[in-house]
C-alpha positions as CSV (number, residue, x, y, z in Angstrom):
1,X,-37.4,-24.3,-22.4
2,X,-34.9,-25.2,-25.3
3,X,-36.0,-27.4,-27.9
4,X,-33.1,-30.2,-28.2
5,X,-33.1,-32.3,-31.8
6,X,-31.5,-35.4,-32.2
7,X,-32.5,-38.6,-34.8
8,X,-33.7,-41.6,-33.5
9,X,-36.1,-42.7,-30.8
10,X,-36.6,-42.2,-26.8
11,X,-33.7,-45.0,-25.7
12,X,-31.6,-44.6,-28.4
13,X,-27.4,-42.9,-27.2
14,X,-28.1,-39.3,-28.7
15,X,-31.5,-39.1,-27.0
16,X,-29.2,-40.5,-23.8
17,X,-26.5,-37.7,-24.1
18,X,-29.3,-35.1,-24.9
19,X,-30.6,-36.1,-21.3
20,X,-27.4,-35.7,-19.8
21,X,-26.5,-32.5,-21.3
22,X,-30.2,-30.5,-21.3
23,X,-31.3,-32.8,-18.1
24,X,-34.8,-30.4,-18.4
25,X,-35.1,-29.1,-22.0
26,X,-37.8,-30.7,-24.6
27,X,-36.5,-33.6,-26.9
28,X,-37.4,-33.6,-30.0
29,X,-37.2,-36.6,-32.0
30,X,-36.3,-36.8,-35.8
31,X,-36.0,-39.8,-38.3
32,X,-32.4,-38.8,-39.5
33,X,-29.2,-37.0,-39.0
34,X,-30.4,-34.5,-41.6
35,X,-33.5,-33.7,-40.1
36,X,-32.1,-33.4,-37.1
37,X,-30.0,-30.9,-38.1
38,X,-31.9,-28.8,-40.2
39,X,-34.6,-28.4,-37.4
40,X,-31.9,-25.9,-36.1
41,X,-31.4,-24.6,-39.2
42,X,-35.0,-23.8,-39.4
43,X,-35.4,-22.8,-36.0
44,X,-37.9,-25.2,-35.2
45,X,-35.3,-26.6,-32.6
46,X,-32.6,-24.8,-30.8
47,X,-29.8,-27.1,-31.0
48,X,-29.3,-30.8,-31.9
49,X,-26.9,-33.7,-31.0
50,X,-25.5,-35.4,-33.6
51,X,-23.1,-38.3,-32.9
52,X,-19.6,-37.4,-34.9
53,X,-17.0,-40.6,-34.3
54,X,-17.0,-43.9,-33.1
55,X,-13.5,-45.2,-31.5
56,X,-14.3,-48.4,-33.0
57,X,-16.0,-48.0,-36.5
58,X,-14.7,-44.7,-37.7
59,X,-16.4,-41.6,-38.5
60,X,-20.2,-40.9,-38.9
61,X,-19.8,-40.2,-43.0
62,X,-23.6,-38.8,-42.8
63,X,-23.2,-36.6,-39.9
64,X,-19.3,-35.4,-41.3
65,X,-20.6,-34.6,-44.8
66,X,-23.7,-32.5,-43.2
67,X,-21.6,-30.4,-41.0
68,X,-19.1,-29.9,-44.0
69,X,-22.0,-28.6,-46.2
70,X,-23.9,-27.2,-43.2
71,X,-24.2,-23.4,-41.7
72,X,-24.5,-25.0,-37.5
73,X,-21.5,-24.4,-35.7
74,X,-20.3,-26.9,-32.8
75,X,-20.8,-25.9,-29.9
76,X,-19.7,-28.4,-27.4
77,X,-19.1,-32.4,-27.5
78,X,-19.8,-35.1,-25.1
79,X,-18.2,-38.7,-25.5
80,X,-20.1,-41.5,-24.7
81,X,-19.1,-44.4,-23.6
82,X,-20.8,-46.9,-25.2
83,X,-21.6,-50.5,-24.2
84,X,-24.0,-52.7,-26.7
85,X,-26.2,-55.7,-25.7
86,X,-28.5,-58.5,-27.2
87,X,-31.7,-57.9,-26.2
88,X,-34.9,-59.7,-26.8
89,X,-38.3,-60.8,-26.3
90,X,-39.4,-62.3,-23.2
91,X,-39.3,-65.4,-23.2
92,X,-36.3,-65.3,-25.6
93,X,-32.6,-67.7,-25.1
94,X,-29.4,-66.4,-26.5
95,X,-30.2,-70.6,-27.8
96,X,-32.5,-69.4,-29.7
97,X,-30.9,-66.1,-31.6
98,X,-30.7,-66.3,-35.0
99,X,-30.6,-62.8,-36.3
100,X,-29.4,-59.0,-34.9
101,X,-30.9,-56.2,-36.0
102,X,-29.2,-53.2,-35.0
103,X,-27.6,-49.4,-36.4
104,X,-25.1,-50.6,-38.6
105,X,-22.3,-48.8,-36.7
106,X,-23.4,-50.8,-33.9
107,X,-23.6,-53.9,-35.8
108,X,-19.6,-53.0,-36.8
109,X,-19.1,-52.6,-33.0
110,X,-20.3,-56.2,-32.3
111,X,-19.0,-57.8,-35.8
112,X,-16.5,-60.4,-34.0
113,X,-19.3,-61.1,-31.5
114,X,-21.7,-61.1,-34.3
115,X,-19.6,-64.0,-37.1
116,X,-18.6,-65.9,-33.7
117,X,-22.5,-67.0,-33.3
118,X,-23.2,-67.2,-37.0
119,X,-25.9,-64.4,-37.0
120,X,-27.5,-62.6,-39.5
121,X,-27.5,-58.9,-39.5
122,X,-30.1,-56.5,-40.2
123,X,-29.0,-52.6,-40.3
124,X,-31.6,-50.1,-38.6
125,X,-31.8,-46.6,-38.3
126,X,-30.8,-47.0,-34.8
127,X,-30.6,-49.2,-31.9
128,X,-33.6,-47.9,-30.6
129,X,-35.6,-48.7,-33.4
130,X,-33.7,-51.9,-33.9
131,X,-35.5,-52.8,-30.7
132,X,-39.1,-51.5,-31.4
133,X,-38.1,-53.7,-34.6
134,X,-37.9,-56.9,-32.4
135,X,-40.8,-56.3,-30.9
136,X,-43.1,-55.8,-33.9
137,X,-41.7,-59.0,-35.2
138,X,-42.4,-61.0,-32.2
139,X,-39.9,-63.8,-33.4
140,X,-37.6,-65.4,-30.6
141,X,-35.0,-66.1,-33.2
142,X,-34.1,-62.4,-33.8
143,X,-32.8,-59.9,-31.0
144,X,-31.0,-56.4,-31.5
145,X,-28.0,-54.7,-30.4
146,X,-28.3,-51.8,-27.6
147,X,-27.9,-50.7,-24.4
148,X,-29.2,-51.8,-21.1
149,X,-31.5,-48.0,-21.2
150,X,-33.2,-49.3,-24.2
151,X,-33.9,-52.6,-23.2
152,X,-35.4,-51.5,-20.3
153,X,-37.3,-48.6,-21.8
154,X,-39.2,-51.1,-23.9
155,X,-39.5,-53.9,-21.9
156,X,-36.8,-56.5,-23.7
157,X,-35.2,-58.9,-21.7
158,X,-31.3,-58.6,-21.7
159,X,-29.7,-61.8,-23.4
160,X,-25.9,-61.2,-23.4
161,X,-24.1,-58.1,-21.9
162,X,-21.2,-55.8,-23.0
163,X,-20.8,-57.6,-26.4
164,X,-18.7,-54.9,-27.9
165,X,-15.6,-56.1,-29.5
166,X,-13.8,-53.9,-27.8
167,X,-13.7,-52.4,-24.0
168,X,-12.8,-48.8,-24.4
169,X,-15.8,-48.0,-27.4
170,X,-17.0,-44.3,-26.9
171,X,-18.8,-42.3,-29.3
172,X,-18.4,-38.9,-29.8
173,X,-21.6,-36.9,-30.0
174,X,-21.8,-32.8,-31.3
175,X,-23.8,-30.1,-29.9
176,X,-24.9,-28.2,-32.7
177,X,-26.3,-24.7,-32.8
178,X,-27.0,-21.9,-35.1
179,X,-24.2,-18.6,-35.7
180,X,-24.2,-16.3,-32.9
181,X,-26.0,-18.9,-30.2
């Protein structure tokens, strides 16, 4: 069984396109692109998936300058479409919103959405953990930005749907391996 890395949490879009491409390989979870990537490096993992591009916001500096630097070659790529959400507590309106906490290449995703409510935004190491996030603060006023997966996965309740500020936003996520895999 292959060890697949990829930074965030269990809900979060790289553990999502790590399921689709290794549907029954082991995911391992890191806290950041870098870890991610040198767990292959290391050969604690055997490859990781890394998101690369964003048709909306741009390039993934972090992940760009790693591979730049790095000694992982790309294997493959797998663009994702990508729809985000508000998401909160049960219990929650979309009245009662007052804050988004989210990855802040989601949160550029959503910024029309975003300045049209008057929101304030919090940036979080993903949308993943932007949702754990909501749920340790337990505080109806702030919701985060993610998919449907993710607000399912941890029991959110979905406030507004497909919130992008644009229709055709896909992410483009790398498969990373070491020379000679």
């Amino acid at each position: 069984m292959k060890k697949i890395a990829y930074s965030g949490i269990e809900g979060c879009f790289a553990h999502t396109v790590a399921r689709r491409l290794f549907p029954d390989e082991l995911y391992v979870s890191f806290p950041g692109f870098y870890d991610a990537y040198e767990s292959v490096v290391s050969r604690q993992c055997d490859l990781a998936v890394l998101p690369v591009e964003n048709s909306y916001a741009g390039k993934v500096k972090e992940v760009i300058d790693i591979l730049d630097k790095g000694e992982l070659n790309i294997i493959d790529t797998y663009s994702l479409p990508v729809v985000q959400n508000l998401i909160g507590l049960r219990g929650s309106r979309l009245d009662d919103i007052r804050i988004v906490i989210s990855q802040p290449k989601a949160l550029e995703q959503c910024d029309h959405y975003i300045k049209v409510h008057g929101y304030g935004a919090i940036p979080s190491s993903n949308t993943a953990v932007a949702a754990q996030e909501v749920i340790r603060r337990q505080d109806m006023s702030h919701a985060a930005i993610a998919s449907l997966e993710t607000a399912a996965r941890y029991g959110l309740k979905v406030l507004d749907e497909k919130i992008n500020d644009k229709d055709d936003n896909k992410t483009t996520f790398a498969v990373l391996a070491r020379r000679g895999i």
